[in-house]
N, C-alpha and C positions, 0 to 999 in steps of 0.2 A: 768433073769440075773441081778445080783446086778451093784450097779455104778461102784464097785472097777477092777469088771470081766470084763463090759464092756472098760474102760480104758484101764484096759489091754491088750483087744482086740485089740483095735482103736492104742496101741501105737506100734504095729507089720506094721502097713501099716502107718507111721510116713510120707515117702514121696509123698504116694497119697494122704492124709489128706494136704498135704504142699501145694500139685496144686490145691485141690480141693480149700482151704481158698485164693488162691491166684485168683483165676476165680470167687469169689464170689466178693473178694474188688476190682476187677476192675470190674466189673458188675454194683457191686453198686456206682463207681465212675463216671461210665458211664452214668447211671439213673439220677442222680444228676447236673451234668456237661452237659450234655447236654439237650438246649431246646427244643428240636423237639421231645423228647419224651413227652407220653400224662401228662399232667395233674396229680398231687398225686401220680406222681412214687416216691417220699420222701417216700412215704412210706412204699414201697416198698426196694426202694436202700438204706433208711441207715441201717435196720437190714440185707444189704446183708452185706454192707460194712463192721459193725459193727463184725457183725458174720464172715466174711473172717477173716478179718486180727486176731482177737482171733483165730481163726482154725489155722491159718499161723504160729502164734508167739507160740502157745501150742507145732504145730506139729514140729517147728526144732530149739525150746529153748534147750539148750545142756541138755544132763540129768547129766552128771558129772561136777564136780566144774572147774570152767575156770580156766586157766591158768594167774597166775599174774604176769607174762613177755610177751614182746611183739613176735609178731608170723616171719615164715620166707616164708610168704605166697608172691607170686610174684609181688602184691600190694603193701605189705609191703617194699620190697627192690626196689619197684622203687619209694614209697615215701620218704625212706632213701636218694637214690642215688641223686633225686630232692633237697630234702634238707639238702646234704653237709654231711650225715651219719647222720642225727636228727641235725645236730648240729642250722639249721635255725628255726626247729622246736617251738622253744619260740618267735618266731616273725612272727608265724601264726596270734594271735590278732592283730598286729599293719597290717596287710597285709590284715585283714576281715575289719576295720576300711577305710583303705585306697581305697578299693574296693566300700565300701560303696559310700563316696565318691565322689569317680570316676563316680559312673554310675548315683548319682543324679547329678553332676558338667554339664556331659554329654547331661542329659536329658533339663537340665534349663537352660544350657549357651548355647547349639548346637541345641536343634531340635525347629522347631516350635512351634511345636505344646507337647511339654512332656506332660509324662504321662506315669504312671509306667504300663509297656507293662508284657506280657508273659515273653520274652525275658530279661527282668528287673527284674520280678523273679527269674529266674534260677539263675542271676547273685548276687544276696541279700541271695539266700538261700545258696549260695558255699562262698559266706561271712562269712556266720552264722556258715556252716562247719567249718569253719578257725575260727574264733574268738573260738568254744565250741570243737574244736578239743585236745588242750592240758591239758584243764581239765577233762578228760574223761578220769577215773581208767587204768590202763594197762591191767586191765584184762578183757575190754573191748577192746581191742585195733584191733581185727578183725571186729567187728561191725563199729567203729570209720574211717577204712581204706574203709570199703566198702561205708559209707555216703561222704565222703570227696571224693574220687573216683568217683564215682556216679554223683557228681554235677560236677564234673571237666571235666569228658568224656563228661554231656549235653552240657556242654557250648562248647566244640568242636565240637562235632555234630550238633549243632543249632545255638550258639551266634557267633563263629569266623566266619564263612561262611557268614552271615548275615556282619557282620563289613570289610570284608574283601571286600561284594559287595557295599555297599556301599563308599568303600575307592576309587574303580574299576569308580563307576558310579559319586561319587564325591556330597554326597548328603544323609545329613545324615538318610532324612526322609521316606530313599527306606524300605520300610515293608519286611515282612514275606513271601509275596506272591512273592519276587523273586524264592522262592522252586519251587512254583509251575511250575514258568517258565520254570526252569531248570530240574528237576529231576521228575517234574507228568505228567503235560501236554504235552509234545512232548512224552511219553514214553506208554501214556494211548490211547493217539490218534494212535500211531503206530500198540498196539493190536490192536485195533479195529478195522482198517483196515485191519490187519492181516483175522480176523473172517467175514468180510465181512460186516462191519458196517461204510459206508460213512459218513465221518467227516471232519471236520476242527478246529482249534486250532485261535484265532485272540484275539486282548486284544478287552474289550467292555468296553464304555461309560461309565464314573464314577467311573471305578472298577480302582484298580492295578493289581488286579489276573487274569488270563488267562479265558476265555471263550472256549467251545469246544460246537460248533454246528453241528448237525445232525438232521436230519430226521425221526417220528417214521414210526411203518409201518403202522398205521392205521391214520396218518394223514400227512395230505397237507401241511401242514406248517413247517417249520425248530424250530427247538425249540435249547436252550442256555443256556447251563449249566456251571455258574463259581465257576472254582474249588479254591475257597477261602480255608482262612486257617484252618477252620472247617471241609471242603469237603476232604482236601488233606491229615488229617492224621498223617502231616508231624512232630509234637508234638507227638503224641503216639507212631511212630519209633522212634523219639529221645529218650524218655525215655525209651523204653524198650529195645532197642540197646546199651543204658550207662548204665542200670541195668544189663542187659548179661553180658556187661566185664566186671564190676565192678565184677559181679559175682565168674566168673571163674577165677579174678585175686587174689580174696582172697580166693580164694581154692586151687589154685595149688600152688605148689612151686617152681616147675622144668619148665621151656620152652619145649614143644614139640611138633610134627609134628600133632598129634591130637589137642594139646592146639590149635594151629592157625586154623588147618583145621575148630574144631569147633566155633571157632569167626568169620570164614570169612561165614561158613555155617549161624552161627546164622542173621548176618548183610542180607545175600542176601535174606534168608527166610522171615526175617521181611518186608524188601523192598517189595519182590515178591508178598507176603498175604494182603500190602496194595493196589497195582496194581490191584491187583484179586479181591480185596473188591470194588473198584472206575470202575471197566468192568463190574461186574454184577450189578451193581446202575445202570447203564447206559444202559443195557442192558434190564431190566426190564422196564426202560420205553421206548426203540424203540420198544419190542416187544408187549406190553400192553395195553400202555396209547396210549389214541382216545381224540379228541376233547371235548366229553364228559366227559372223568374221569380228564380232564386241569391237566395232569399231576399229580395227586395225588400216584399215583401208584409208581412213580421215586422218591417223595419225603417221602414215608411210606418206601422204600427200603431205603434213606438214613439214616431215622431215626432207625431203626432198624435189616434191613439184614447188613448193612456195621458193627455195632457194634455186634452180630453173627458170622459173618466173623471171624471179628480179634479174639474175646474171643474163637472161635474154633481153630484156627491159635495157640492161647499160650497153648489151649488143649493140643495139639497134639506135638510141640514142645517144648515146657518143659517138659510134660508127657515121650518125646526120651530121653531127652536131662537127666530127672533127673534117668531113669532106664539103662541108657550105660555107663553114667558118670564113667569112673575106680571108686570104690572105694575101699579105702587105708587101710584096716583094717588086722588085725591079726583074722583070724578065731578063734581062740581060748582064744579070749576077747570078754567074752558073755557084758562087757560094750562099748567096742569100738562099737562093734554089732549093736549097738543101736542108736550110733550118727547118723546122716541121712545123712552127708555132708561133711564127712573127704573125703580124697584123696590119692592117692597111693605116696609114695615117695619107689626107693630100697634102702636096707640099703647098698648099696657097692656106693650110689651117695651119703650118705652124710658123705660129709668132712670138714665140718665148724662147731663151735658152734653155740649150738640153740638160743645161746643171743646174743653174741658180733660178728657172724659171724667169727670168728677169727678161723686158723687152727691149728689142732693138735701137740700138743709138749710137750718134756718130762720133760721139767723146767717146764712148766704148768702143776700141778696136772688137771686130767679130771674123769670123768666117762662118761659109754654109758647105755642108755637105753635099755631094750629088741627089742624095736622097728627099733634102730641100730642107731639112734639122740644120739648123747656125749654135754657133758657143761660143761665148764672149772668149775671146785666147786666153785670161787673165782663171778662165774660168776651166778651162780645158787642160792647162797646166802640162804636165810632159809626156800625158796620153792624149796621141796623137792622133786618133781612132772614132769615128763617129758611135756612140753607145748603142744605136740603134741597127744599122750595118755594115757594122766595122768595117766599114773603109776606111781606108787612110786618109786624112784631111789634108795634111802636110807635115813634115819633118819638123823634129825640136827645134831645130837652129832652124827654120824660114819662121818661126810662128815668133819666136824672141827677136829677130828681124823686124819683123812685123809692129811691135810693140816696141822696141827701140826708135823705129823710124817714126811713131806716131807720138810719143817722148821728145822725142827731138825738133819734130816740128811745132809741139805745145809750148 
């Protein structure tokens, strides 16, 4: 089979190639980022990583020309609506600037001890979003919504809750490990009691993160697991909980009872696979580990069953998530066909222009699309192309016809 057949093979299964490169760059993020794996996994994790993200970006690069207006994706209009209808939108940079800022001012005049934390990144790199967001072509402008998005959901899932506890406790230097307190450790210790595994939860000497001690069964001794910010996870549900909606918000267009059902499914399943990942670590050493193997058995599970765990867990749920997904196509657009990741909209829901959002009227020349999308002509200007299925609406010279003749009859 030559290159050209095989391609063409591989580009039929565009959304399994999607998850496959997506389970590879988190694999090899994995490999790399954390130390408790052995020794020379570099060399292993960066041709995963390397090689994912090429499979990812091959497998749901559009294959028809993007659209050179902006989209009316549910991202989209609630970044509008945030920003006054675009109109704030040019004082993004001064606003990435000022954040800047803010969160050095923060770290060197308030904490102790500064030092650019996790937390400090999230908050630099949703800077970064906002300073490079308005220079970014329009017809980028769904890639654009989902980066900006993205860093805006981590910082509420991760950075307000953090600033909000320490506002509570009055103290700027309270860490990361309040998660633990809150949302791992009393909820990890409850399974386990559930299953039959004698535990307690207690903060321990030195730490700020929760301890959870038990007993294994082949030893005499209590042994003390703290579930630190590396242990808990709590970073890999953030981000892959802010990439979910970020997700589904620059796909859909419409609100619906699926749209939510699947965001509150996605949030609990993520929760739930990290809980599940933190019971069997823990579980593999009460039932294993002896005096003799000092614990090595609990801490080979957390180096590598817990990362298994989760990379199974995006298996299997994006694998649902990306073969139920409505999708929005015209069966008899062997190109729409082919996109991996449109969305159903009906043509009796829309009643807005696909630019200006603006509705229907008959002082406003329009046309409509086959798809059942209309655009004021005035608004559609000399891309001639529907944003949504890039079909051709009509030629530059019929649409200036069009608005000529309605000039002239006014």
């Amino acid at each position: 089979m030559g290159l050209e057949a095989m391609a063409s093979r591989l580009s039929e299964h565009r959304r399994t190639l999607a998850l496959v490169g997506l389970i590879l760059a988190l694999a090899g993020i994995s490999g790399l980022l954390n130390p408790t794996h052995a020794q020379g996994m570099e060399w292993v994790a960066i041709p995963a990583l390397l090689g994912g993200l090429a499979l990812f970006v091959w497998a749901t690069w559009p294959l028809a020309a993007q659209p050179l207006l902006g989209t009316r994706s549910l991202g989209a209009r609630l970044l509008r609506g945030l920003t006054w209808q675009g109109r704030l939108t040019r004082f993004f940079p001064a606003a990435g600037i000022g954040i800047i800022l803010a969160d050095l001012a923060y770290n060197f005049a308030l904490s102790a001890s500064p030092a650019i934390l996790t937390e400090d990144a999230m908050v630099l790199l949703t800077a970064a979003a906002l300073l490079a967001y308005p220079f970014l072509p329009s017809r980028y402008s769904r890639e654009r919504d989902f980066a900006l998005l993205f860093f805006l959901f981590l910082d509420v899932v991760l950075v307000v809750p953090l600033l909000l506890a320490r506002v509570m406790v009055r103290s700027v230097d309270t860490s990361v490990d309040v998660y633990s307190w809150t949302v791992i450790a009393p909820e990890l210790s409850g399974l386990l009691s559930v299953i039959g595994v004698t535990n307690s939860v207690h903060s321990v000497a030195g730490f700020t993160a929760p301890g959870l001690t038990f007993t294994p069964v082949q030893m005499n001794t209590p042994v003390t697991l703290v579930i630190s910010t590396s242990c808990s996870g709590i970073y890999s549900f953030g981000i892959f909980a802010a990439a979910y909606v970020a997700y589904l918000l620059t796909q859909y267009e419409l609100p619906s009872k699926r749209l939510w059902l699947t965001l509150g499914l996605g949030f609990l399943a993520s929760y739930l696979a990290n809980l599940l990942r933190m019971v069997i670590i823990v579980l593999v050493g009460y039932y294993t580990d002896s005096a003799q193997s000092e614990l090595q058995n609990l801490l080979v599970a957390h180096s590598y069953a817990g990362w298994l765990i989760f990379l199974g867990w995006i298996s299997l749920f994006w694998g649902l998530l990306l073969k139920f997904l409505p999708v929005d196509q015209d069966p008899s657009d062997s190109e729409s066909k082919e996109r991996p990741f449109s969305v159903r909209t009906k043509r009796s829901e829309i009643r807005t222009c696909g630019v200006c959002g603006g509705s229907p009227s008959p002082v406003v020349p329009a046309t409509r699309c086959s798809c059942g999308r209309f655009y004021h002509l005035k608004c559609i200007g000399h891309e001639a192309r529907c944003l949504y299925c890039f079909r051709t609406l009509e030629t530059f010279a019929r649409l200036t016809q069009l608005v000529r003749r309605e000039s002239d009859e006014n």
